[in-house]
C-alpha positions, 0 to 999 in steps of 0.5 A: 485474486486481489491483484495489488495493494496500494495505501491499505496494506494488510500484511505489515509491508507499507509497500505497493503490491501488484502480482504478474501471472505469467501461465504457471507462475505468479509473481508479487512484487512489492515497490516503495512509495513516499509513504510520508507525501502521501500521507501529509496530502491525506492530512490536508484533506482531513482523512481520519487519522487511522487511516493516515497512521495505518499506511506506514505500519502497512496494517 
């Protein structure tokens, strides 16, 4: 089980994901982040662009 998600999203949701399992029920819950901080930081850092486009396409 891939428990979460944060800046490599695959499924078109930018969003952060974690799951909760709570005995018979699985639960996904995503949560919005500032998308646009992090990718300036990730700019200033020198990160392939890709990379930097990908988090807010969530592909």
């Amino acid at each position: 089980m891939n428990v979460g998600s944060v800046g490599q999203p695959r499924d078109g949701d930018p969003k952060a994901s974690y799951a909760i399992v709570d005995d018979e029920k699985l639960e996904i819950v995503r949560v919005p982040y500032d998308v646009t901080a992090v990718q300036k930081k990730m700019r200033k850092a020198g990160l392939d662009s890709l990379l930097i486009e990908r988090l807010a396409a969530g592909r």
